[in-house]
N, C-alpha and C positions, 0 to 999 in steps of 0.2 A: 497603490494608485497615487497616493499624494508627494513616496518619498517619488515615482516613474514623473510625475508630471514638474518635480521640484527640479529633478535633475534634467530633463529636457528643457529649461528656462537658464540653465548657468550654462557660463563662459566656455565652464570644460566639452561639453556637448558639441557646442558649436565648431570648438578647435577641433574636435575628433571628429567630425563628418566633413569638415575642411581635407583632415589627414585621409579622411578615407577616399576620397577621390584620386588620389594620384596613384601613379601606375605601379603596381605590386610587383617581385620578380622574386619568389620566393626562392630560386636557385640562385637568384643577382642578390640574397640575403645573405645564405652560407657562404658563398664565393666568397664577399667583403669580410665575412665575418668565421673564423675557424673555431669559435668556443661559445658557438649562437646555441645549439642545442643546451651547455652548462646554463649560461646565462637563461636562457627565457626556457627555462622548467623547473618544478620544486617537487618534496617529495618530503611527504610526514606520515613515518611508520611504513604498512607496506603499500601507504597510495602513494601511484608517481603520477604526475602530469607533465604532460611536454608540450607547451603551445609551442613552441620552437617553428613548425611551420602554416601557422598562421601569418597575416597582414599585421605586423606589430615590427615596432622599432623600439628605441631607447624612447624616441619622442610619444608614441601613441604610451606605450609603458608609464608615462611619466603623468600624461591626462588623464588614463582611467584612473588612477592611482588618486592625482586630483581630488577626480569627481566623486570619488567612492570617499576620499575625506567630506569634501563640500555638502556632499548628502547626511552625512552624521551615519553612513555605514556602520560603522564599527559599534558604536551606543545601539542603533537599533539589531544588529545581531544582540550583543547582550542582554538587551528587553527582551526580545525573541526566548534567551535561553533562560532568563529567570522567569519566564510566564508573565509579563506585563500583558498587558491590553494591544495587541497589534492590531489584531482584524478590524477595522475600523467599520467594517459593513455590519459585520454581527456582533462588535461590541466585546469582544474576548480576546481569548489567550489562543496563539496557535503550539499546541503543545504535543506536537509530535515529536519534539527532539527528546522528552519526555520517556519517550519509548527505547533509548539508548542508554539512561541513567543508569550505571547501577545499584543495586539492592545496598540500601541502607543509607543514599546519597538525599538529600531532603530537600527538595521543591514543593514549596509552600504556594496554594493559589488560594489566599481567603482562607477559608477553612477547611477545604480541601488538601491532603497528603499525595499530590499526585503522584510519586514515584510509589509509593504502598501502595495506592491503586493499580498503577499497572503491573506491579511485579505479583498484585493477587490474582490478576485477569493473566498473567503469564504463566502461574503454576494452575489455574484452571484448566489453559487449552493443555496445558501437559498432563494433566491428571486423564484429559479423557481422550487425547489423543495415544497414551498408553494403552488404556485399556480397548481402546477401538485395534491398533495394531499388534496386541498381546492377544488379540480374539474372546476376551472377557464384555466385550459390550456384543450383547447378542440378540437379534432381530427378534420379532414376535412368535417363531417359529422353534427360537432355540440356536439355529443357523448364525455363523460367525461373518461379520461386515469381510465382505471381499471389495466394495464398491463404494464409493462413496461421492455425492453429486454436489458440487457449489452449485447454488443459485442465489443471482445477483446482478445488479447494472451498475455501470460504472465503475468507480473502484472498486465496490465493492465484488465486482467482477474480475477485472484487470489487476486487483492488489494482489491475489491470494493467486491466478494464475502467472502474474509475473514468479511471485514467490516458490511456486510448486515449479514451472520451465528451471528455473535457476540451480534448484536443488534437487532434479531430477537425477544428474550424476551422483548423486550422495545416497539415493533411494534403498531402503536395505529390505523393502517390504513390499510383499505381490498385492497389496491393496492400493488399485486402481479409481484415482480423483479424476472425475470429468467437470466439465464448467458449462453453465447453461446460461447465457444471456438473452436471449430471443422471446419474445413477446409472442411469435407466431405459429409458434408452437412445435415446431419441425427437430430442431434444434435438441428439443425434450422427447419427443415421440422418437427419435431415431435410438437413445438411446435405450427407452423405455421398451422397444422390441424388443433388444435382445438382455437385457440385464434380468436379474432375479430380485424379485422384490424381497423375496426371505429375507437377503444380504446385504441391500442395498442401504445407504442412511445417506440423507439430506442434509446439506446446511444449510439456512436459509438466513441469506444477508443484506440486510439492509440498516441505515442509518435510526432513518424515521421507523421504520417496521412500516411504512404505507406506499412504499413504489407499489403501483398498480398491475406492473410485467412481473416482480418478482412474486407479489401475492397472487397471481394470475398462474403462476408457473406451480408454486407451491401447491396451491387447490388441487391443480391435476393431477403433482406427484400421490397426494395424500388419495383421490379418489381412484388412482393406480393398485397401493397398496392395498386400500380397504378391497377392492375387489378381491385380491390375492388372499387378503386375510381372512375374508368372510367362510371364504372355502375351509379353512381352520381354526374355526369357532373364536378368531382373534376379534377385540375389538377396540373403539377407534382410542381408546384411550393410550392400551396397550400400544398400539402405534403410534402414536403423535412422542409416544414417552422412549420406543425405542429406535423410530426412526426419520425423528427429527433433531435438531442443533441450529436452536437460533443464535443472531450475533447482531446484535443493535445497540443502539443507544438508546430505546425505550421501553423500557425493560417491563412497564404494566402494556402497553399494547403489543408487545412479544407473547 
């Protein structure tokens, strides 16, 4: 917000909403210009980018360029990627670039190893996303996970379904992810008709561990199961142990 509001107070700003008022002709661009797409596109490894037809000149090229100096761009990426103090609202690090390091690369926050950390929380989800798709994690029944439900809001919703739509072409396995966001309950009950609880296993995702929709959602899966299970002398332990997977940040109220 400080560097948004620094750079809306300089000169460069102003020149570029100057530029941006006058009349664009994005075919009266190429016409002038026969090597516009070379020029305004870059490409490092296998990303390409082509602004090529955008509202941009040599001149607009030349302001943003400016303002992304003037702002101290480039020092604040770098803070960003050694984990300094960005978030000024919450006082921390935003270290998701973090999640891209790799193994054995060392970002230091205080006392914290955060590339150890995530590369333990990466050989986690892989230890048990093996054995859930190997058919070695087995419901209270005996029965192999065919199913499996995210429940979550927000990202915690959206992260893992952008993630699953993306990699769907890559899918090598008939175990079937749903996503449950809805507080009102439809959303959960439609799938909870036709699925099997023997098979089924939960994730349940949340930051805090205390959204009130996903804990709301949770209850019901679990008082689904238990129905199921009662009927075969299962009990609530034996479920919560094999057909849940939390994912938080709070790892005593998980």
């Amino acid at each position: 917000m400080q560097l948004y509001k620094s750079a809306r107070s300089s000169i460069q700003w102003t020149q570029l909403q100057q530029l941006a008022k006058q009349k664009w002709s994005i075919a009266g661009l190429f016409s002038q210009d026969e090597s516009r797409t070379e020029r305004f596109s870059a490409r490092t490894g296998a990303l390409y980018m082509d602004y090529s037809k955008q509202c941009i000149d040599d001149k607009v090229l030349t302001n943003l360029l400016d303002l992304a100096n003037s702002s101290e761009l480039g020092k604040r990426i770098t803070d960003l990627m050694q984990g300094m103090m960005i978030n000024s609202s919450e006082e921390r690090a935003a270290l998701h670039t973090a999640l891209r390091l790799p193994e054995g690369e060392n970002l230091q926050v205080g006392s914290q190893n955060v590339t150890a950390d995530v590369h333990n929380s990466l050989a986690q989800v892989k230890r048990l996303s093996e054995r859930i798709r190997s058919g070695n994690w087995r419901g209270f029944s005996g029965k192999a996970i065919t199913d499996v439900i995210n429940i979550g809001v927000g990202g915690s919703d959206l992260g893992p379904l952008m993630a699953a739509t993306a990699l769907d072409e890559w899918a090598d396995t008939e175990i079937v992810v749903h996503f449950v966001s809805n507080m009102d309950g439809s959303q959960l009950d439609n799938l909870l008709k036709r699925l099997n609880a023997e098979t089924t296993l939960f994730i349940i995702s949340s930051k805090s561990f205390g959204t009130v929709d996903t804990l709301s959602n949770a209850k019901t899966a679990l008082s689904w199961l238990l129905a199921t299970a009662s009927l075969r002398a299962g009990t609530q332990e034996s479920v919560l142990r094999r057909h849940f997977i939390g994912i938080s940040a709070n790892n005593a109220k998980m």
